[in-house]
MARKOLTOR-102007 format. One record per residue (C-alpha): x, y, z. Coordinates in steps of 0.25 Angstrom, whole numbers, plus 2048, in hexadecimal, padded with zeros to 3 digits. Example, Ala and Ser with C-alpha at 12.3 -4.5 7.8 and 13.67 -1.06 7.14 Angstrom:
<sites>
8317EE81F
8377FC81D
</sites>
This chain:
<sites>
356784BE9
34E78CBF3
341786BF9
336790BF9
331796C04
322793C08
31979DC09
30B7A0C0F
3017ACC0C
2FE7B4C17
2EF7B4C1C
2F07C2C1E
2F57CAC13
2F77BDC08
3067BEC07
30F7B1C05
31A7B1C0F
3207A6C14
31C79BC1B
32679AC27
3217A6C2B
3157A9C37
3147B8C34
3117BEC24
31D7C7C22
3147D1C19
3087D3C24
30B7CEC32
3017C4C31
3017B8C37
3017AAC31
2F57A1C32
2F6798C3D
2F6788C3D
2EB782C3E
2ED77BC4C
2EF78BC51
2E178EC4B
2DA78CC58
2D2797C5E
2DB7A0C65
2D879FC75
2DE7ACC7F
2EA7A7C85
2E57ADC93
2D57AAC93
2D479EC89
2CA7A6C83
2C97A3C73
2CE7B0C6D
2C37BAC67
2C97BFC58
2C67CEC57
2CA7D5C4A
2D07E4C4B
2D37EDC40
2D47DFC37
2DE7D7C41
2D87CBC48
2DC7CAC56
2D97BFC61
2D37C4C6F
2D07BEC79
2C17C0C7E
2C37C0C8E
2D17C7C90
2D17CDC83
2DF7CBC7F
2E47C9C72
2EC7BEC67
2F37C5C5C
2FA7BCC53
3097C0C50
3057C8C42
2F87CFC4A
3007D3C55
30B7DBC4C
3017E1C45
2FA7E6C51
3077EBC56
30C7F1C48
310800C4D
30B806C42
2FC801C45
2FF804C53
303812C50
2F7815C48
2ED80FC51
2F2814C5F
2F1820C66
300826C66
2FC830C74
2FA822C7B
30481DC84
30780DC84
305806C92
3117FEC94
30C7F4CA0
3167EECAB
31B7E1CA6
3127D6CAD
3187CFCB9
3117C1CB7
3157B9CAA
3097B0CA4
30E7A7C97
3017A7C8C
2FE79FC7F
2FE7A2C73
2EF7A1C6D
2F479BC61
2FF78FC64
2FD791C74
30C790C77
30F79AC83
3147AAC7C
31D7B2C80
31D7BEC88
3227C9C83
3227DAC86
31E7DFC78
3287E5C73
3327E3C80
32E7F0C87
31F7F4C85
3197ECC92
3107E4C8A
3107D7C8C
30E7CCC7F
30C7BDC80
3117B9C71
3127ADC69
31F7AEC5F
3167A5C55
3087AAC56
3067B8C5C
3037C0C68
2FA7C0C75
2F67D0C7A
2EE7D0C88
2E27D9C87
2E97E7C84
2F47E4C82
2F47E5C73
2F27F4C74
2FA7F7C80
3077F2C74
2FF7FDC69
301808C74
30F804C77
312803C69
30B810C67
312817C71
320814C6B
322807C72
3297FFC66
333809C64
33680BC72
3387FCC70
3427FFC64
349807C6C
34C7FFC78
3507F5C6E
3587FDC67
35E802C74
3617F4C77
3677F0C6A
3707FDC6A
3767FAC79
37A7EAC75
3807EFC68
3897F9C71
38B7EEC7D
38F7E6C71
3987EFC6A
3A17F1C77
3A27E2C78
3A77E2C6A
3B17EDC6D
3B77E7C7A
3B97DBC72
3C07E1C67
3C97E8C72
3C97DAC78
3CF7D4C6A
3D77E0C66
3E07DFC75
3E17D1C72
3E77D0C64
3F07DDC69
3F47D4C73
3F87C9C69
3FF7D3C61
4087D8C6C
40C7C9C70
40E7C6C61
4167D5C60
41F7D1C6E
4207C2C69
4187C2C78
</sites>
């Protein structure tokens, strides 16, 4: 007999889902955090406690000197969605994709302050994030709207593409190993039979 599976209700829409998991499956949003995480958020560059500013009915944390921004994991995807994006950006406008920066500095997460990763958005759109795989994401000022315009201008199905692309060429540099080894096999057990036929 099963055990059952423990569930939680999500803050945001009241849905029960389970318990294991960090992001409501129903809404994207995120669950609540532990207690020792509920300190005040500080910016990971100025140590500035983070101003909470509210938009459109999301809740972001900026910080008040160099104005960059926390966005938990479910926060983040919604405000990356690209269907918001397309209907809150102008389509004529061209996204800036900026040269990658040359010096790397490692930042904390404002929640459990283990160093993020770095990472281009979307592998080719020149933005670099800082992310925490548990708790969510840090944008330099601008940088949240330099990723709208990229995803306005097409970027994430360029993205696609390119991924596509490079999907299509393994399957075809695979596929020719796999038909040099069956070549391989097949001259093999001809090889056998012609011993076994000449008694070789």
């Amino acid at each position: 007999m099963g055990t059952m599976t423990q569930t939680t209700n999500c803050a945001h829409c009241g849905k029960a889902y389970n318990v294991r998991l960090s992001i409501c499956p129903f809404c994207g949003g995120e669950k609540s955090f532990d207690e020792g995480e509920r300190v005040s958020p500080q910016c990971p560059r100025c140590h500035k406690i983070l101003d909470v500013h509210t938009q459109e009915g999301e809740e972001y944390n900026v910080c008040p000197q160099c104005c960059g921004l926390w966005l938990d994991r479910g926060e983040f995807r919604r405000a990356t969605r690209e269907s918001d994006v397309y209907r809150k950006e102008n389509p004529d406008s061209q996204s800036f994709h900026p040269p990658l920066p040359e010096a790397v500095a490692y930042i904390p997460c404002v929640r459990c302050h283990k160093m993020m990763n770095r990472k281009n958005f979307a592998c080719i759109s020149g933005v670099i994030i800082d992310e925490c795989g548990r708790h969510g994401v840090w944008l330099d000022a601008g940088e949240l709207e330099k990723i709208r315009l990229f995803i306005a201008d097409g970027g994430l199905e360029r993205a696609q593409d390119k991924e596509i692309e490079k999907n299509r060429l393994q399957i075809e540099g695979l596929a020719t190993k796999v038909d040099q080894a069956a070549f391989v096999n097949k001259l093999i057990h001809f090889w056998n039979f012609k011993r076994w036929l000449f008694g070789g």
